[in-house]
Each structure stands twice: as structure tokens, then as C-alpha cells.
VOLOFI-554317 format. One record per residue (C-alpha): residue in three letters; x, y, z. Coordinates in Angstrom, 2 decimals. Example, Ala and Ser with C-alpha at 12.3 -4.5 7.8 and 13.67 -1.06 7.14 Angstrom:
<pts>
<r ALA; c1 12.30; c2 -4.50; c3 7.80>
<r SER; c1 13.67; c2 -1.06; c3 7.14>
</pts>
This chain:
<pts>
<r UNK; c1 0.00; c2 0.00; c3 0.00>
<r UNK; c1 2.52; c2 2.37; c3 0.71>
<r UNK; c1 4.68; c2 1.66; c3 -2.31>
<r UNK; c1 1.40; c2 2.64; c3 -4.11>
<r UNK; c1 1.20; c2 5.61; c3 -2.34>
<r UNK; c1 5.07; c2 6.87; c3 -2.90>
<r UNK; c1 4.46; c2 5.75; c3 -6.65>
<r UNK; c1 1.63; c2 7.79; c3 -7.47>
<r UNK; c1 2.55; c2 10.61; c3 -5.53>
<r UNK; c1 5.96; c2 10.55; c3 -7.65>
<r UNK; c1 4.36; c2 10.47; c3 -10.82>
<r UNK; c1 2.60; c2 13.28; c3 -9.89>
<r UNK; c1 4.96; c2 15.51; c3 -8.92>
<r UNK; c1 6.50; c2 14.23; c3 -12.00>
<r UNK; c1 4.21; c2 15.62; c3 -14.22>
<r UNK; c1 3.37; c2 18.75; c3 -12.33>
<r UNK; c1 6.83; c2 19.35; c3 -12.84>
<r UNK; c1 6.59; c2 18.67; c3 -16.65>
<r UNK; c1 3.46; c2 21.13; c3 -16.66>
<r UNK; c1 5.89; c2 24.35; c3 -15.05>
<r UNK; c1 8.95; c2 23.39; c3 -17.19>
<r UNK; c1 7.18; c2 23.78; c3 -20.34>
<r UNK; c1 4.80; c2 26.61; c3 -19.86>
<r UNK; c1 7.43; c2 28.92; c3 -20.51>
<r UNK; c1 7.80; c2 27.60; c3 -24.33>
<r UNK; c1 4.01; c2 26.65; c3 -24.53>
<r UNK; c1 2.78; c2 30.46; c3 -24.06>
<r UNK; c1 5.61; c2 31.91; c3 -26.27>
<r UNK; c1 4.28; c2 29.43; c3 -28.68>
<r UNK; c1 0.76; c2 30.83; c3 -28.18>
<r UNK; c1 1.55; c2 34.53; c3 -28.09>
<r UNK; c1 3.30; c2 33.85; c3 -31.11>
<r UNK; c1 1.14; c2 32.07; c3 -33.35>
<r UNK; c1 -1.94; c2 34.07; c3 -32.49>
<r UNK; c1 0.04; c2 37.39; c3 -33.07>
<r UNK; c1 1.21; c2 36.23; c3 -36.68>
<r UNK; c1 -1.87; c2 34.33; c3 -37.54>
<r UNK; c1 -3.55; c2 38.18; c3 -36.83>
<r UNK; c1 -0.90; c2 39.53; c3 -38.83>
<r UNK; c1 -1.66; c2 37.07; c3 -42.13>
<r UNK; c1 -5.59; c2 37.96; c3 -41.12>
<r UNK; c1 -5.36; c2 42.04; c3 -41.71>
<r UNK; c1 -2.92; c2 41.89; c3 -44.86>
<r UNK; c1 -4.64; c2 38.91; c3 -46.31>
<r UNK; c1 -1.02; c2 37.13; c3 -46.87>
<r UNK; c1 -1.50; c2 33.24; c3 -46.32>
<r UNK; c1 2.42; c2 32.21; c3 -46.18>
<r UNK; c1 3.18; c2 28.91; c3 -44.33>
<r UNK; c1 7.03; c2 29.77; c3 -43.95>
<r UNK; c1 5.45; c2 33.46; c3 -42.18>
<r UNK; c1 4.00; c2 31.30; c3 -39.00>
<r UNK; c1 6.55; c2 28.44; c3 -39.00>
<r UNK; c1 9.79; c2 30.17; c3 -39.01>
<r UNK; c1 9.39; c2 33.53; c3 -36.49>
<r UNK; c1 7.37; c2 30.48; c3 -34.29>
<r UNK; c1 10.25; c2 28.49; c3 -33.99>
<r UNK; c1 12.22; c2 31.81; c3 -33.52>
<r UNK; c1 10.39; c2 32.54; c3 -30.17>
<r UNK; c1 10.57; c2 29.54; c3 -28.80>
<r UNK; c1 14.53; c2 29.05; c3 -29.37>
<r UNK; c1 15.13; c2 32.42; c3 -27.69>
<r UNK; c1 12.68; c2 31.70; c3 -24.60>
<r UNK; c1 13.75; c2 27.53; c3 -24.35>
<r UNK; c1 17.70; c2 29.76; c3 -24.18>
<r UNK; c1 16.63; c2 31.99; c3 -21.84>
<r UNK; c1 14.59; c2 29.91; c3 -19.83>
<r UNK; c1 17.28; c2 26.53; c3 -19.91>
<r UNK; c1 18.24; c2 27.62; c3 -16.01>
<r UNK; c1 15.40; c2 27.70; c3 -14.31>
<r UNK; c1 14.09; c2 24.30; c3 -16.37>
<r UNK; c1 17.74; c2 22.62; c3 -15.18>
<r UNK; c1 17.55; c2 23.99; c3 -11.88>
<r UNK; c1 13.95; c2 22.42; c3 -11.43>
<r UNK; c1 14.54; c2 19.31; c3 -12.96>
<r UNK; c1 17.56; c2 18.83; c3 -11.12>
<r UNK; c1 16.10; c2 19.39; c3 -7.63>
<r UNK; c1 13.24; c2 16.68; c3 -8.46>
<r UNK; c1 15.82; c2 14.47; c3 -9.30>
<r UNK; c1 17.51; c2 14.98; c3 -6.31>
<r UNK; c1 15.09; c2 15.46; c3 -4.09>
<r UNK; c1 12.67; c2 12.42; c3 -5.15>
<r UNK; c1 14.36; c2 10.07; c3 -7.30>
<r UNK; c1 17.46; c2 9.20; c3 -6.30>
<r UNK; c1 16.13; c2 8.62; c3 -2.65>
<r UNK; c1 13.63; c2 6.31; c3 -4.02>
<r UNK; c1 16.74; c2 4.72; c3 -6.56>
<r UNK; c1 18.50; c2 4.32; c3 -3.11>
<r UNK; c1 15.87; c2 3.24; c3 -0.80>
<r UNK; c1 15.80; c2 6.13; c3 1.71>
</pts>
């Protein structure tokens, strides 16, 4: 029962954590595609290459400017969670 309850309460945390390392990219992503798909909408110019490339753009500048804080957190879960579970304390 209680390996059930350290499981699930692992997993989790787990994916709570995967939920606050990528909001950072996700609403970049957003911002961006709803500001250039608005863009295409008032000058009526329906390039592919106009969303996918300043997209991609965004999110390479916020995933470099946001790479400490998504080590830092994944690192602390690590150590903080897994490994004492990995070593059995």
C-alpha cells in the first residue's frame, strides 16, 4: 500500500513538474502564433514559412533563456525524489 502511495505521488509531482517546465515555451508558442496568424488575417497574406519560421524563432530564444530555471527544477526533483527512491531512503 505504501509503495502505491510513494508511486503515485511521484508520478505526480512528476508531471506537475513537466506542466511548469514547459509553460514557458508553450505560451511563447501561443503569443506567437496568435500574433502572426492576426498579422496574415489584416494583410490577407497566407504564407506557411510566415508562422513556422518567427514560431520556432520565439521559442529558441525563450527555451535559451529559460534553460536555467528548467535545469535547476529538474535537477532538484531528481535529487530530491528520485534518487532517494533509486537508493531506498
Amino acid at each position: 500500500m505504501l509503495d502505491e502511495v510513494i508511486f503515485f505521488d511521484t508520478l505526480r509531482e512528476g508531471l506537475w513538474i513537466a506542466v511548469v517546465v514547459s509553460i514557458p515555451i508553450l505560451t511563447v508558442a501561443l503569443l506567437a502564433g496568435v500574433s502572426i496568424g492576426l498579422v496574415q488575417a489584416l494583410t490577407s497574406v497566407q504564407e506557411m514559412t510566415l508562422t513556422f519560421v518567427p514560431k520556432l524563432g520565439a521559442i529558441l530564444i525563450v527555451f535559451w533563456m529559460s534553460m536555467g530555471f528548467m535545469t535547476q527544477t529538474l535537477v532538484s526533483f531528481f535529487h530530491n525524489r528520485i534518487i532517494p527512491l533509486i537508493i531506498g531512503g
